[in-house]
C-alpha positions as CSV (number, residue, x, y, z in Angstrom):
1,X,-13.4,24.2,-8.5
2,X,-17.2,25.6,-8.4
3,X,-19.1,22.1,-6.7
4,X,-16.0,19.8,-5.8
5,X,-14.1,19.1,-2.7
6,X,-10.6,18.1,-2.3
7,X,-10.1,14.7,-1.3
8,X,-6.6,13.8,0.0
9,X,-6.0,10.3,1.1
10,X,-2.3,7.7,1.1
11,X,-1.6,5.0,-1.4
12,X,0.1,2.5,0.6
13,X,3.8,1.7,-0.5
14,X,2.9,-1.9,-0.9
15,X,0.3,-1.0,-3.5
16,X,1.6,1.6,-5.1
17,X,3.8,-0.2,-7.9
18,X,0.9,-2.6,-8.5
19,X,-1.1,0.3,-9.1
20,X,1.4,1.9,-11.1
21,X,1.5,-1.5,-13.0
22,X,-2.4,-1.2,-13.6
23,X,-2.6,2.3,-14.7
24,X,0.4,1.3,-17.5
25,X,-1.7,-1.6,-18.7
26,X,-4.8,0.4,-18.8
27,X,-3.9,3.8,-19.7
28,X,-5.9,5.1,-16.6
29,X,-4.7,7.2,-14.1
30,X,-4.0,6.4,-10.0
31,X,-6.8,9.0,-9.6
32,X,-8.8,8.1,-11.9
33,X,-8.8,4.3,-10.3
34,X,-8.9,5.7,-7.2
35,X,-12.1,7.9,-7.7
36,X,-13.9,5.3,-9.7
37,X,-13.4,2.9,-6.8
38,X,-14.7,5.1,-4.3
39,X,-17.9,6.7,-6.3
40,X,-18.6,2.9,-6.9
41,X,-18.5,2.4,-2.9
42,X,-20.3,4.9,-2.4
43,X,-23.0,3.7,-5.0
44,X,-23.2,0.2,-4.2
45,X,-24.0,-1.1,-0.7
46,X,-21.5,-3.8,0.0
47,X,-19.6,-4.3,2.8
48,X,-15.8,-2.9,2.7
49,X,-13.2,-5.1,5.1
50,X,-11.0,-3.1,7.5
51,X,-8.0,-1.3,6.1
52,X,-4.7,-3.2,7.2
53,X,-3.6,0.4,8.6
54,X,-5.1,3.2,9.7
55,X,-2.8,5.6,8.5
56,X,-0.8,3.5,6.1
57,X,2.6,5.1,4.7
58,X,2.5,6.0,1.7
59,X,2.4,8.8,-1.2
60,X,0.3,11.3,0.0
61,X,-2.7,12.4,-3.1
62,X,-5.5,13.9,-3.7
63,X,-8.5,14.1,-5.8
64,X,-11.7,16.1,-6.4
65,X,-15.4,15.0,-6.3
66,X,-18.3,16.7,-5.6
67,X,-19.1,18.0,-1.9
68,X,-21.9,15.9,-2.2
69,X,-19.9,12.6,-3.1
70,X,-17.4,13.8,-0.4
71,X,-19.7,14.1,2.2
72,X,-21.5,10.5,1.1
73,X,-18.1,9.8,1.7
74,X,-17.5,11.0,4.9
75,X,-20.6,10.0,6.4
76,X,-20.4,6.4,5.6
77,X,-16.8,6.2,7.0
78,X,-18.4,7.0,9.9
79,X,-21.2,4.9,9.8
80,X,-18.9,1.6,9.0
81,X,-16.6,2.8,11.5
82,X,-13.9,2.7,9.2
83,X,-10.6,5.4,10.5
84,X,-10.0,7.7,8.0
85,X,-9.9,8.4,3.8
86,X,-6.8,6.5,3.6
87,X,-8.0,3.1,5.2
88,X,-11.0,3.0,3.0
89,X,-8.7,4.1,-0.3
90,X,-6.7,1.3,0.8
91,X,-9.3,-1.3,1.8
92,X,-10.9,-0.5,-2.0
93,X,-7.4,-0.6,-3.6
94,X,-6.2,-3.8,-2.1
95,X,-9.0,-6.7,-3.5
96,X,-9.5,-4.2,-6.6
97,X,-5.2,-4.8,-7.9
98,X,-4.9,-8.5,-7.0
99,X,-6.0,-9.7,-9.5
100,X,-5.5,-6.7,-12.1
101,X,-1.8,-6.5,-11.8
102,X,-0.4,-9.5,-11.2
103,X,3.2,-8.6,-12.7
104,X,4.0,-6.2,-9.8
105,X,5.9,-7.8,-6.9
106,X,3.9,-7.9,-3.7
107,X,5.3,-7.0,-0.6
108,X,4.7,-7.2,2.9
109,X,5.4,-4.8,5.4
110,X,7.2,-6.2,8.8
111,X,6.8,-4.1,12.2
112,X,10.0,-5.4,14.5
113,X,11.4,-4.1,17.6
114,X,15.0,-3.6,17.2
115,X,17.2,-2.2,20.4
116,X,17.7,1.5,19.4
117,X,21.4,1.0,20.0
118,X,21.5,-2.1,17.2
119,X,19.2,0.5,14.7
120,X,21.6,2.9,14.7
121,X,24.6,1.0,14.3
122,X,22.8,-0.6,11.0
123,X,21.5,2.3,9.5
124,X,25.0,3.9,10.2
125,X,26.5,1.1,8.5
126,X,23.7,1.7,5.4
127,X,24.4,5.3,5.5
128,X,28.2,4.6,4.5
129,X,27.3,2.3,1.9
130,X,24.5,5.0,0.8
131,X,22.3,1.9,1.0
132,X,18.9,2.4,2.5
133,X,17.8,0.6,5.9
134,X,15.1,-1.4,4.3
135,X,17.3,-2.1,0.9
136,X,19.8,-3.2,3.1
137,X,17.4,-5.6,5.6
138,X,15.9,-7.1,2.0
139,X,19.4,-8.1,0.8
140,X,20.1,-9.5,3.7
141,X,17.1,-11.3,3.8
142,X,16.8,-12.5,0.5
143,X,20.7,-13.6,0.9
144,X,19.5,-15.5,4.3
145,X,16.5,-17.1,2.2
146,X,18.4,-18.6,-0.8
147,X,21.4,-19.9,1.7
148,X,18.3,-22.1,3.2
149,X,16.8,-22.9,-0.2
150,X,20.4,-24.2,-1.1
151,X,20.7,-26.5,1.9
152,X,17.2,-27.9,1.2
153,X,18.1,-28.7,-2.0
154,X,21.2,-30.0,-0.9
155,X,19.3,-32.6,1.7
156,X,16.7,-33.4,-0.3
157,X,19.6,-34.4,-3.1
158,X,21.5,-36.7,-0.4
């Protein structure tokens, strides 16, 4: 490795196909992106928005750059008062894919508190379907969403 550091940092789940989506179109790499996006930070002085999450879920990554470019690094995530690699990889990734892959479907994540007793009985449900909890909540969801877009239509029609 002779001058470079390890960098290990989270791509979000909700950016992770669009990325995937850009690195097919462009025949570049996630890390490749990813380390381009940061050197660039790093070079230019413009302001980088708050990451949505501190420590967003996500696959867990890594890259090399030079100690020098990784202590840049770390030193201005302190100075901007930014929370770790990962918000900063996401706060660059975020703005840089929106308009670079549009064909990847955007999601958005949804924190809700759910009775402990009510989780379980759901996920036990999925788990006998072998169905994921969030597949399952989507379905359900998107099921819930065209019912509503069918009465609509049906109004507006009467």
């Amino acid at each position: 490795m002779g001058d470079k550091a390890r960098l290990n940092y989270v791509i979000p789940n909700d950016l992770e196909e669009r990325l995937d989506v850009y690195c097919r179109q462009t025949g570049r790499t996630p890390t490749d992106v990813v380390r381009q996006l940061v050197c660039e930070w790093l070079e230019h002085d413009r302001h980088l928005e708050k990451a949505a999450s501190e420590h967003p879920d996500g696959r867990r990554t890594n890259l090399l750059l030079t100690h020098q470019a990784r202590t840049a690094l770390e030193d201005r995530i302190i100075a901007e008062g930014h929370a770790t690699v990962s918000a900063v990889v996401e706060a660059l990734l975020r703005p840089f894919l929106a308009s670079r892959a549009p064909g990847a479907v955007e999601t958005v994540t949804l924190r809700l508190p759910v009775p402990v007793d009510l989780y379980n009985d759901f996920a036990t449900m999925c788990s006998l379907t072998a169905t994921t909890v969030e597949v399952k909540l989507v379905d359900h969801i998107r099921a819930r969403v065209e019912e509503a877009r069918a009465a609509i239509q049906q109004q507006k029609e009467s």
